[in-house]
PAMAR-568923 format. One record per residue: residue in three letters; z negated, y negated, x negated of N, C-alpha, C in turn; residue number from 1. Coordinates in Angstrom, 1 decimal, always signed. Each point is the difference from the previous one (the first is absolute). Layout:
% PAMAR-568923
{'ala' {Z Y X} {Z Y X} {Z Y X} NUM}
...
//
This chain:
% PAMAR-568923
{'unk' {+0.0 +1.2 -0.8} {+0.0 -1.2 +0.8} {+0.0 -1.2 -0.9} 1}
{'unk' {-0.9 -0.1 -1.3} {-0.2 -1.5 -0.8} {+2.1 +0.0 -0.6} 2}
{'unk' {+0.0 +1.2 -0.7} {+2.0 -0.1 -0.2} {+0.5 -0.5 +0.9} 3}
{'unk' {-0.1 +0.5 +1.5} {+1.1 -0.8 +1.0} {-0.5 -1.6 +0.3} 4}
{'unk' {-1.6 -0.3 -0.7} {-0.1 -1.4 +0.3} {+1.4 -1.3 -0.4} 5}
{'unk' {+0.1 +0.2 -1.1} {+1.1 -0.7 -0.9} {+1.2 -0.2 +1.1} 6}
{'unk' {+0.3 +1.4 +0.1} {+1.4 +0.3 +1.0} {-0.1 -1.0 +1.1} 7}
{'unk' {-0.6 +0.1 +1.1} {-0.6 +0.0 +0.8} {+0.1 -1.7 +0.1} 8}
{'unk' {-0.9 -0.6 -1.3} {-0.1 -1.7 +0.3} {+1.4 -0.4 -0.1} 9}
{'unk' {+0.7 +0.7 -1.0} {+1.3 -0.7 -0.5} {+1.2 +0.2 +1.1} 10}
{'unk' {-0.1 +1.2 +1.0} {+0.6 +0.0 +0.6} {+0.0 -1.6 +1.5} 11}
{'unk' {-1.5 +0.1 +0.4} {-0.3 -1.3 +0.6} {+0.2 -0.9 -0.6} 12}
{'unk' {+0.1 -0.2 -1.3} {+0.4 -1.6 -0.1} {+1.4 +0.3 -0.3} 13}
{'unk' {+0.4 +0.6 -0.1} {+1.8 -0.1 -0.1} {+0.4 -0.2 +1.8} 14}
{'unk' {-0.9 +0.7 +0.9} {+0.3 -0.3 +1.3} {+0.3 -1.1 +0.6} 15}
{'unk' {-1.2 -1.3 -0.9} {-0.2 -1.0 +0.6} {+0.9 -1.2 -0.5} 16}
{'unk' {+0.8 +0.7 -1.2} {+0.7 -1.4 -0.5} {+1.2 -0.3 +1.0} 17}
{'unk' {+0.3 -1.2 +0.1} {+1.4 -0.6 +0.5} {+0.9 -0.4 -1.2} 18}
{'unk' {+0.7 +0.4 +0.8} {+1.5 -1.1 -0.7} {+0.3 -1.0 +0.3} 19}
{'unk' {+0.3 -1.0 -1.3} {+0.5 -1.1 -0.2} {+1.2 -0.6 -0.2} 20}
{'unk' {+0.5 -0.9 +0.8} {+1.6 -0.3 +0.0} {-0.3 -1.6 -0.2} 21}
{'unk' {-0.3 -0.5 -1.6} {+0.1 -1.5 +0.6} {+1.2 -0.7 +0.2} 22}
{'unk' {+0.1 -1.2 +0.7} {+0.9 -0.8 +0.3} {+0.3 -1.0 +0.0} 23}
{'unk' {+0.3 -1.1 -1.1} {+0.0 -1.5 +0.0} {+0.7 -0.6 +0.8} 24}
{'unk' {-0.4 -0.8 +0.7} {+0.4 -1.1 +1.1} {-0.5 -1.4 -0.9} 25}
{'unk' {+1.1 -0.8 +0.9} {+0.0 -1.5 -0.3} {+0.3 -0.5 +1.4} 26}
{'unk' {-0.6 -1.1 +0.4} {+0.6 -1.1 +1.2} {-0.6 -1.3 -0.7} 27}
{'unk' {+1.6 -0.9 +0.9} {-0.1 -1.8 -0.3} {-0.7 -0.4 +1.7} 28}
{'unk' {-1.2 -1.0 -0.6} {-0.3 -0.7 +1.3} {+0.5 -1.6 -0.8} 29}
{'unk' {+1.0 -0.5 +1.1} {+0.4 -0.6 +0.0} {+0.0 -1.5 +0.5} 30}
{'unk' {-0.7 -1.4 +0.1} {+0.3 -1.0 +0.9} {+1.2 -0.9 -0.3} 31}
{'unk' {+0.4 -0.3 +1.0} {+1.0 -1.0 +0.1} {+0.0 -0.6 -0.9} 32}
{'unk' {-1.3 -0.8 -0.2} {-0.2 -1.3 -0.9} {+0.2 +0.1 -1.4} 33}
{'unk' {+0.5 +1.5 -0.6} {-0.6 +0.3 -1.4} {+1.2 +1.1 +0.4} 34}
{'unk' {+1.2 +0.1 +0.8} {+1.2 +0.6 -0.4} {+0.7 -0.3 -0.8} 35}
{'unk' {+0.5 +0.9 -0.9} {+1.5 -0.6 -0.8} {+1.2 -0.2 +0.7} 36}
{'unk' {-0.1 -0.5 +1.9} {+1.1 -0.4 +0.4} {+0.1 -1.6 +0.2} 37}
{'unk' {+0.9 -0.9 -1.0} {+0.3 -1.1 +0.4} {+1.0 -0.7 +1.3} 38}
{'unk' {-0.2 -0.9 +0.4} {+0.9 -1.0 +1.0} {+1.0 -0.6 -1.3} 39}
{'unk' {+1.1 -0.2 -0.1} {+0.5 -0.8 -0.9} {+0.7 -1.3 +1.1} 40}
{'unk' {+0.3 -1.0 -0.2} {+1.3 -0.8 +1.2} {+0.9 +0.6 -0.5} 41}
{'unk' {+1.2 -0.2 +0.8} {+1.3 -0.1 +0.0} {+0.7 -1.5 -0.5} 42}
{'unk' {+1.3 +0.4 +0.2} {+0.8 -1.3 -0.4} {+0.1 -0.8 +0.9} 43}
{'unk' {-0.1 +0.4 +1.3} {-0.2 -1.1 +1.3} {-0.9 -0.8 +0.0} 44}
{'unk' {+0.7 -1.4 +0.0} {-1.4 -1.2 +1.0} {-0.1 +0.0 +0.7} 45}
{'unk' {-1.3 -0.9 +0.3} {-0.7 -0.4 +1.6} {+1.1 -1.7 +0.0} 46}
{'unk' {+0.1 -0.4 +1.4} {+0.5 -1.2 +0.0} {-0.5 -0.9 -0.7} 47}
{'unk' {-1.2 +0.3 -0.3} {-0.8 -1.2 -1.2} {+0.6 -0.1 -1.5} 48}
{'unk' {+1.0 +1.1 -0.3} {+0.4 +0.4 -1.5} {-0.6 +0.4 -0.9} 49}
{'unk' {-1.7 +0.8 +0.8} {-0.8 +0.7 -0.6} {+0.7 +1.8 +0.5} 50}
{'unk' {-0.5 +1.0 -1.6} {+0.1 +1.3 +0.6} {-0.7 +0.3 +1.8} 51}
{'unk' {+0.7 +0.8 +0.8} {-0.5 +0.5 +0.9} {-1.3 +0.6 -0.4} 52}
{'unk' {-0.3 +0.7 -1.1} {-1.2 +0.6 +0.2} {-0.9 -0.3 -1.2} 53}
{'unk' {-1.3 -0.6 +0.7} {-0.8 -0.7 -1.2} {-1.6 +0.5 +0.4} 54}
{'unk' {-0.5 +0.1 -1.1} {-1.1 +0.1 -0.5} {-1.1 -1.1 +0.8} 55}
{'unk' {-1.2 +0.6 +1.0} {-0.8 -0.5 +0.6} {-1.0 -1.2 -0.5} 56}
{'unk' {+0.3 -1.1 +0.4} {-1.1 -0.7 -0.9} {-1.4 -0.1 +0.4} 57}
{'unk' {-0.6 +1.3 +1.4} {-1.3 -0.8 +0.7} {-0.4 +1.6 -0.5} 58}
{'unk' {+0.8 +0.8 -0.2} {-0.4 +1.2 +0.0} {+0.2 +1.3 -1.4} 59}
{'unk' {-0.4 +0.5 -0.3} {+0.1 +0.4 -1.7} {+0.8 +1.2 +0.6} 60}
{'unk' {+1.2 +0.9 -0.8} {+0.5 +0.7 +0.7} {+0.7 +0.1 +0.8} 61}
{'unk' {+0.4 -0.9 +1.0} {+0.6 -0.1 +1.1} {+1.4 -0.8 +0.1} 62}
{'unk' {+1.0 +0.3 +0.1} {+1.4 -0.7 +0.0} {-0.1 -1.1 +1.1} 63}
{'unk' {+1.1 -0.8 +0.1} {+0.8 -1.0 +1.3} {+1.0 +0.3 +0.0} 64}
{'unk' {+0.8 +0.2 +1.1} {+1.4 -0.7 +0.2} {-0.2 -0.8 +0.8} 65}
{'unk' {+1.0 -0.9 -0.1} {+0.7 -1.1 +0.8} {+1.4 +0.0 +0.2} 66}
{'unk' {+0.3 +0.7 +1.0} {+1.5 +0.0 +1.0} {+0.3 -1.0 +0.7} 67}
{'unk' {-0.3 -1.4 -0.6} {+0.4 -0.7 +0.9} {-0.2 -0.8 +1.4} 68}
{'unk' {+0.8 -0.4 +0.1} {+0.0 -1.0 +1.8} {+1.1 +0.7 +1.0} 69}
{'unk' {+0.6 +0.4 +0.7} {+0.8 +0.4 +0.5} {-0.1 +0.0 +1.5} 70}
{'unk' {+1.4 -0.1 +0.7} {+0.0 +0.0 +1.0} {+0.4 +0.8 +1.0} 71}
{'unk' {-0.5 +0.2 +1.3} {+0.8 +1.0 +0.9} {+1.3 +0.4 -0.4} 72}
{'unk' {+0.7 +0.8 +0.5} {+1.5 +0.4 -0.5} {-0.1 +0.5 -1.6} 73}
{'unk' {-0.6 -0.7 -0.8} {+0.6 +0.4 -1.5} {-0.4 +1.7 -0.3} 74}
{'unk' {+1.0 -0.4 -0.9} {-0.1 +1.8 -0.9} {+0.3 -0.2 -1.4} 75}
{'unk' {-1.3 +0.3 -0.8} {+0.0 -0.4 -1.5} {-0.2 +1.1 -0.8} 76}
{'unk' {+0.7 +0.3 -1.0} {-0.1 +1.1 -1.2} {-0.7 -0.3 -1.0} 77}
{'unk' {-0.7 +0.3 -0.3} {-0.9 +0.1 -1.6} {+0.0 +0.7 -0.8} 78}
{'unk' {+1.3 +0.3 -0.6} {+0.6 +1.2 -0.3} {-0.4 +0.6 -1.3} 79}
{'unk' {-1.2 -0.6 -0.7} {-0.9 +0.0 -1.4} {-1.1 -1.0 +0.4} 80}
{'unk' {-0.9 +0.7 +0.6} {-1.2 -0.9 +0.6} {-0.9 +0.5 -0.7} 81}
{'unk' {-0.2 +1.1 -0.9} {-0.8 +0.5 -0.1} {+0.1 +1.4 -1.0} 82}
{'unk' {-0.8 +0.6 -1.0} {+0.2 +1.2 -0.3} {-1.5 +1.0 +0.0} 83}
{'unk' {+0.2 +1.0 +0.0} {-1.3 +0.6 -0.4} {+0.3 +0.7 -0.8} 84}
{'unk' {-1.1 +0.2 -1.2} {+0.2 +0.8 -1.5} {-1.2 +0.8 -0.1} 85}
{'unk' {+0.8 +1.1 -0.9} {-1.6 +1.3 +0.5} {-0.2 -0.3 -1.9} 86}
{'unk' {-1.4 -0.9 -0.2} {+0.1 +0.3 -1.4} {-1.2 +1.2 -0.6} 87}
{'unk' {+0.1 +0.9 +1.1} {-0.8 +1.3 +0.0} {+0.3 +0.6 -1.2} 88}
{'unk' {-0.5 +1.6 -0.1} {+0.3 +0.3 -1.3} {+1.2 +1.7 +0.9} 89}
{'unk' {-0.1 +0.1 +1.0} {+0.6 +1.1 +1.2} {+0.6 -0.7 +1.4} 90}
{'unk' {+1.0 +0.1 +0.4} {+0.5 -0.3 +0.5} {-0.5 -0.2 +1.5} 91}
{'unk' {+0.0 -1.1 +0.9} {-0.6 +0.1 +1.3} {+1.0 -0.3 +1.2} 92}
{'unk' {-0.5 +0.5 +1.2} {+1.0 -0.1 +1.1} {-0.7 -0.9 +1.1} 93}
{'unk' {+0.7 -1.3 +0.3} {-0.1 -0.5 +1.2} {+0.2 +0.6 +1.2} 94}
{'unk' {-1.1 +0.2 +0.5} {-0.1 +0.8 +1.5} {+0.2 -0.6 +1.5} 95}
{'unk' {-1.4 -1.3 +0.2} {+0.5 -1.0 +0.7} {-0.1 -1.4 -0.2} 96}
{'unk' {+0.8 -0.9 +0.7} {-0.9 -1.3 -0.1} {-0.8 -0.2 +1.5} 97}
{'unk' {-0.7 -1.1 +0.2} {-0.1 +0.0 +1.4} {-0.7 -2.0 -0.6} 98}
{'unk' {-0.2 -0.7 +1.6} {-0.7 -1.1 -0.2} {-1.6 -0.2 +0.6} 99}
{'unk' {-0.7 -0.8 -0.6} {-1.1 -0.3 +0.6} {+0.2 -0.1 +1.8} 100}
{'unk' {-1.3 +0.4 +0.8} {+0.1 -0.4 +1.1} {+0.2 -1.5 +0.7} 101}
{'unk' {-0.8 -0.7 -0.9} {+0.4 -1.2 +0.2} {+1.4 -1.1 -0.6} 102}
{'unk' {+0.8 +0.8 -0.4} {+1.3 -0.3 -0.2} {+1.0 -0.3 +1.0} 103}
{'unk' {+0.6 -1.6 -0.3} {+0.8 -0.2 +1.1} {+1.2 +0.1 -0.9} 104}
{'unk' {+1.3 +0.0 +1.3} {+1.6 -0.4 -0.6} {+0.3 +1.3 -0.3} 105}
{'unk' {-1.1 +1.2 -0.2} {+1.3 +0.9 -0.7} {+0.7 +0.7 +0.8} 106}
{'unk' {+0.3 -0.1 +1.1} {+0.4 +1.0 +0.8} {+1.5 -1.3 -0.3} 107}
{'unk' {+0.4 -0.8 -0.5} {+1.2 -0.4 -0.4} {+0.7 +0.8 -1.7} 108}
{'unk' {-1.1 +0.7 -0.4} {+0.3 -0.1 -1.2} {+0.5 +1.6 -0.3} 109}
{'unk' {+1.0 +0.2 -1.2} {+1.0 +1.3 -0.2} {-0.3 +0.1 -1.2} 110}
{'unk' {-0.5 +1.1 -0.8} {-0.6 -0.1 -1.5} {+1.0 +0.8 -0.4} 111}
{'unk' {+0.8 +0.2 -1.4} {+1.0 +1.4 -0.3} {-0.4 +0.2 -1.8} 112}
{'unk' {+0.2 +0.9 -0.5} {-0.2 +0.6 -1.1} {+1.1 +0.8 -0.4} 113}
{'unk' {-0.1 +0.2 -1.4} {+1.0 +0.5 -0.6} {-1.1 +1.2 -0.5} 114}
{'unk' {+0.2 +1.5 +0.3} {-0.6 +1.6 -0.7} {+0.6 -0.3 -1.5} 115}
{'unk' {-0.9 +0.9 -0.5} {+0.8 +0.6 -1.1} {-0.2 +1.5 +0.1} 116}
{'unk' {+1.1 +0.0 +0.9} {+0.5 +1.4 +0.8} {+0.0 +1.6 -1.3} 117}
{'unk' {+0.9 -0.9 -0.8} {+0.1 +1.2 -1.2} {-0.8 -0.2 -1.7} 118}
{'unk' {-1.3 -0.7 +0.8} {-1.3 +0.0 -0.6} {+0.3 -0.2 -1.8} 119}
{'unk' {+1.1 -1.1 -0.4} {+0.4 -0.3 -1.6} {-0.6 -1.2 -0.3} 120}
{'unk' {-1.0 -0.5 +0.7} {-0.7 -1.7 -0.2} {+0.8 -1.0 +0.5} 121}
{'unk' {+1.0 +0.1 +0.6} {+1.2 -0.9 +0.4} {+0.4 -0.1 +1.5} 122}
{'unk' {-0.4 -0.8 +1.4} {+0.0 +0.0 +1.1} {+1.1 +0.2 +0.1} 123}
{'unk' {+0.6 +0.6 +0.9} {+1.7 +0.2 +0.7} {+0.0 -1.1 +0.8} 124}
{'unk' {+1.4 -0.2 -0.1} {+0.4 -0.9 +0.6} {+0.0 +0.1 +1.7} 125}
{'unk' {-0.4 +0.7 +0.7} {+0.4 +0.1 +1.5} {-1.6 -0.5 +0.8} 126}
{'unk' {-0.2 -1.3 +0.5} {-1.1 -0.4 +0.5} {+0.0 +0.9 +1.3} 127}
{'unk' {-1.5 +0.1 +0.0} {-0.4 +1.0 +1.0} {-1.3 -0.9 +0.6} 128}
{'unk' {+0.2 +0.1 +1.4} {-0.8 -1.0 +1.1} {-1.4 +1.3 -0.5} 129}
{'unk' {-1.2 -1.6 -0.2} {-1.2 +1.0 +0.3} {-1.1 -0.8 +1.0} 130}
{'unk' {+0.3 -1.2 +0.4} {-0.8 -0.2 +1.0} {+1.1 -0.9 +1.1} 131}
{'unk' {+0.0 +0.6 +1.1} {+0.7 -0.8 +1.2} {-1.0 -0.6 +1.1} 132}
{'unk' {+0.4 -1.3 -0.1} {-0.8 -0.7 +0.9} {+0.0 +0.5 +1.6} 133}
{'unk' {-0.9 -0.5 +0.9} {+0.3 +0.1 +1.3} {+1.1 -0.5 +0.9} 134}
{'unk' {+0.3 -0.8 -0.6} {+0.9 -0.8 +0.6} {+1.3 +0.1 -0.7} 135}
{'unk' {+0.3 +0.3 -0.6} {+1.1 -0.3 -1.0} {+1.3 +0.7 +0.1} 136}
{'unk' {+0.3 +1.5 -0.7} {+0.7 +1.2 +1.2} {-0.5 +1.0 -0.3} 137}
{'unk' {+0.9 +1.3 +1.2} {-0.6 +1.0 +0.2} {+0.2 +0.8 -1.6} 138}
{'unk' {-1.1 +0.9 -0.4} {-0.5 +0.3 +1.0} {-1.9 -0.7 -0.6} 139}
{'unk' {-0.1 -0.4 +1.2} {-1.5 -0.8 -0.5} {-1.2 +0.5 -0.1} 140}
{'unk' {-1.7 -0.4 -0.7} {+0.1 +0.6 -0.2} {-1.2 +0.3 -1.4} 141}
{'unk' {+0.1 -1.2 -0.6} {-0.5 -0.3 -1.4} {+0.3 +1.2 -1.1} 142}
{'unk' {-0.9 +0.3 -0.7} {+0.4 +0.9 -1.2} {+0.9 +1.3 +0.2} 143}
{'unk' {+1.1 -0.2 -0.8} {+0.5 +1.0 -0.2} {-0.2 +1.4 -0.7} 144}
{'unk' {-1.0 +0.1 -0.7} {-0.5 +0.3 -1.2} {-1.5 +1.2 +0.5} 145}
{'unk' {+0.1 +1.0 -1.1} {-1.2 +1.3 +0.4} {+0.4 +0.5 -1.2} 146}
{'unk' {-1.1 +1.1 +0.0} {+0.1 +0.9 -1.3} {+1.3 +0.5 +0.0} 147}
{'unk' {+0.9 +0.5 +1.0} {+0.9 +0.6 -0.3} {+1.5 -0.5 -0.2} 148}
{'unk' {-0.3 -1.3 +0.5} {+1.1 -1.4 +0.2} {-0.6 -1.2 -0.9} 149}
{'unk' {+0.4 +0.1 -1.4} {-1.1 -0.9 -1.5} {+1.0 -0.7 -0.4} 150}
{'unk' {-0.3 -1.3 -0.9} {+0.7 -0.7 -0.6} {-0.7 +0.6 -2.0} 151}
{'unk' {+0.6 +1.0 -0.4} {-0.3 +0.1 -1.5} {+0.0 -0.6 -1.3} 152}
{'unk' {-1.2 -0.2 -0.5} {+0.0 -0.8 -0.9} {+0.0 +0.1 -1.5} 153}
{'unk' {+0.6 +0.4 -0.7} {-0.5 +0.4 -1.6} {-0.4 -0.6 -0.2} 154}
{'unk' {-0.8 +0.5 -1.0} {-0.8 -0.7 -1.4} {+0.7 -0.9 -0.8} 155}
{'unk' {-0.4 -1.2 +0.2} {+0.0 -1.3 -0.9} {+2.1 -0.1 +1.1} 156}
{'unk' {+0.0 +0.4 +1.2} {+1.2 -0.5 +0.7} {-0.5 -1.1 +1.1} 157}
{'unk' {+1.0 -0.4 +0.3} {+0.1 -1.0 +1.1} {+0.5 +0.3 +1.5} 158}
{'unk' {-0.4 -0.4 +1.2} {+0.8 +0.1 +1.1} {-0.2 -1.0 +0.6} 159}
{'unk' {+1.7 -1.1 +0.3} {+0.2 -1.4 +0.3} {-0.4 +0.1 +1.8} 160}
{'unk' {-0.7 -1.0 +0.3} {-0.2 -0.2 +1.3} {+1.1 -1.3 +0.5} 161}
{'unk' {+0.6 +0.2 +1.4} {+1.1 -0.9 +0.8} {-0.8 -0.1 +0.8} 162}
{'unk' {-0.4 -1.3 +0.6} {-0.3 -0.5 +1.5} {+1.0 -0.7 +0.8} 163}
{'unk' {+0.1 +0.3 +1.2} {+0.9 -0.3 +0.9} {-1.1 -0.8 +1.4} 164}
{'unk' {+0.3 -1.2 +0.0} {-0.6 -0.9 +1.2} {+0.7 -0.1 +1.4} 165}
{'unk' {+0.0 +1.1 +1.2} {+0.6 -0.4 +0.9} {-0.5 -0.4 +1.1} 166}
{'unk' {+0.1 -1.5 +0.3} {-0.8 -0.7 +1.1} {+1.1 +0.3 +1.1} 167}
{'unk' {-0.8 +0.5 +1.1} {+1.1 +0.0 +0.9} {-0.1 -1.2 +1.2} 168}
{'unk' {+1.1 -0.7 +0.6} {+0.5 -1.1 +0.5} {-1.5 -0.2 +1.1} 169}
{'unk' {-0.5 +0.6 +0.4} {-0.8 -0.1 +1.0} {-1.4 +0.2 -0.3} 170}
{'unk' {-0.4 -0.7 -1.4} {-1.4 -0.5 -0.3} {-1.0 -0.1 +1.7} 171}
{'unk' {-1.5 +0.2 -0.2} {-0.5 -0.4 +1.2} {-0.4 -1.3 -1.1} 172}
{'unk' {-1.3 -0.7 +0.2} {-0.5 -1.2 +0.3} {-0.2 +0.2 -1.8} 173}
{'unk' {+1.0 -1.3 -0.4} {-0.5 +0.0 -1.4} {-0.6 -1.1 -0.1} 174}
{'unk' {-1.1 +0.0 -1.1} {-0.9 -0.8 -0.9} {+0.6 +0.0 -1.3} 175}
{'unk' {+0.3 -1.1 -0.3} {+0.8 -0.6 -1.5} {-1.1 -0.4 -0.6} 176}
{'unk' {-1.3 +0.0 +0.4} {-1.0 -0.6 -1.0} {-0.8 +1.6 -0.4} 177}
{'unk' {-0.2 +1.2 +0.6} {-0.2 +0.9 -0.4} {+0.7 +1.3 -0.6} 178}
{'unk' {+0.3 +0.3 -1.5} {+1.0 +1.1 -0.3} {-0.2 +1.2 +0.9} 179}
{'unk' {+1.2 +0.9 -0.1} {-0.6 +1.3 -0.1} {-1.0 +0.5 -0.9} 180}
{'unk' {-0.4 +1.0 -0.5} {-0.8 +0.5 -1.2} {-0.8 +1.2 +0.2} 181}
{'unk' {-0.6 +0.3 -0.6} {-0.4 +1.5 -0.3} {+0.0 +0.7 -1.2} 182}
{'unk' {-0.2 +1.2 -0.1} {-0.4 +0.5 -0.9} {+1.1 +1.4 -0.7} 183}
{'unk' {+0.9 +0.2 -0.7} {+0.7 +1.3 -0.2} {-0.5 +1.3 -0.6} 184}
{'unk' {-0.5 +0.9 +0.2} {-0.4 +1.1 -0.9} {+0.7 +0.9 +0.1} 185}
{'unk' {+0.5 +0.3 -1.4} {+0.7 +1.2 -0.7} {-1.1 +1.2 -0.6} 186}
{'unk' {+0.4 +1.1 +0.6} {-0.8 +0.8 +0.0} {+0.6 +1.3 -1.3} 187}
{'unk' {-0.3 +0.2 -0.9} {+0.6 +1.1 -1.2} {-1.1 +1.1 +0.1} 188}
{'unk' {+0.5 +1.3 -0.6} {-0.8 +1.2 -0.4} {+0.9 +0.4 -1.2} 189}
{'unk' {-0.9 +0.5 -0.8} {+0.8 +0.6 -1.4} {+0.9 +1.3 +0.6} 190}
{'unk' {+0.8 +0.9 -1.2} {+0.7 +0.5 +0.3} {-0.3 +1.4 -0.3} 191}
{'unk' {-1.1 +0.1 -0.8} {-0.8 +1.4 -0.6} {-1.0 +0.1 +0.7} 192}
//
């Protein structure tokens, strides 16, 4: 019986071991405020002869545009209003945009983007509608854009944003002393 003690322990503790499979993991938490995605302008001006898209002066972080004065009837192109640059280190995809609640005017407004469909850091040239206003045409509606419908961004690439202004003839009660305004959020997820 003392010979089979030996056996006996060694067999229980061989019982009781597990196996081990380690596995390294990594994840990015990420804020807005501290992304490597820049706003750059475009080559378009505001009617002031300033870029359309400028750097907030009341708020750290936060862009302007100024589109302007315009009237019922018009339809205006801004056909380099704007770019976004992924200066990430992995490539990211724009999923949606959408606007603050308190946002007026955008249901005039048509946002288009250029993919870089065949993912070489270089947008193609075919603008693709990603936000349609309410009013503007069918099919309406606001973002065009989801995980499975993205605007692709490589690393250290660009994708040029077009705005299109269509006021249609039958404004209700306008106030020339109050803009439109609001707020745009572009919404990204990485691609790994």
């Amino acid at each position: 019986m003392l010979l089979m003690l030996p056996f006996i322990l060694t067999y229980l503790f061989q019982a009781t071991q597990y196996a081990r499979a380690p596995v390294k993991y990594s994840y990015y938490v990420v804020y807005a405020k501290s992304a490597d995605i820049a706003l750059i302008p475009g080559t378009d001006r505001s009617p002031d002869g300033n870029p359309l898209l400028r750097n907030s002066t009341i708020q750290q972080g936060l862009y302007n545009m100024s589109l302007g004065k315009w009237g019922p009837g018009y339809r205006i192109n801004y056909t380099d209003a704007f770019h976004v640059r992924n200066d990430q280190a992995f490539a990211v995809n724009l999923i949606s945009l959408n606007f603050s609640a308190d946002s007026t005017g955008n249901q005039y407004l048509v946002i288009y983007m250029r993919n870089d469909t065949d993912q070489d850091g270089n947008a193609d040239s075919e603008w693709i509608p990603v936000y349609l206003g309410t009013e503007t045409r069918p099919p309406y509606g606001g973002s065009q854009l989801n995980v499975a419908n993205y605007i692709y961004t490589h690393p250290s690439g660009e994708a040029p944003i077009m705005i299109e202004i269509l006021v249609n003839e039958t404004v209700g009660t306008i106030d020339e002393t109050t803009p439109y305004s609001g707020t745009l959020h572009l919404w990204f997820t990485s691609t790994y």
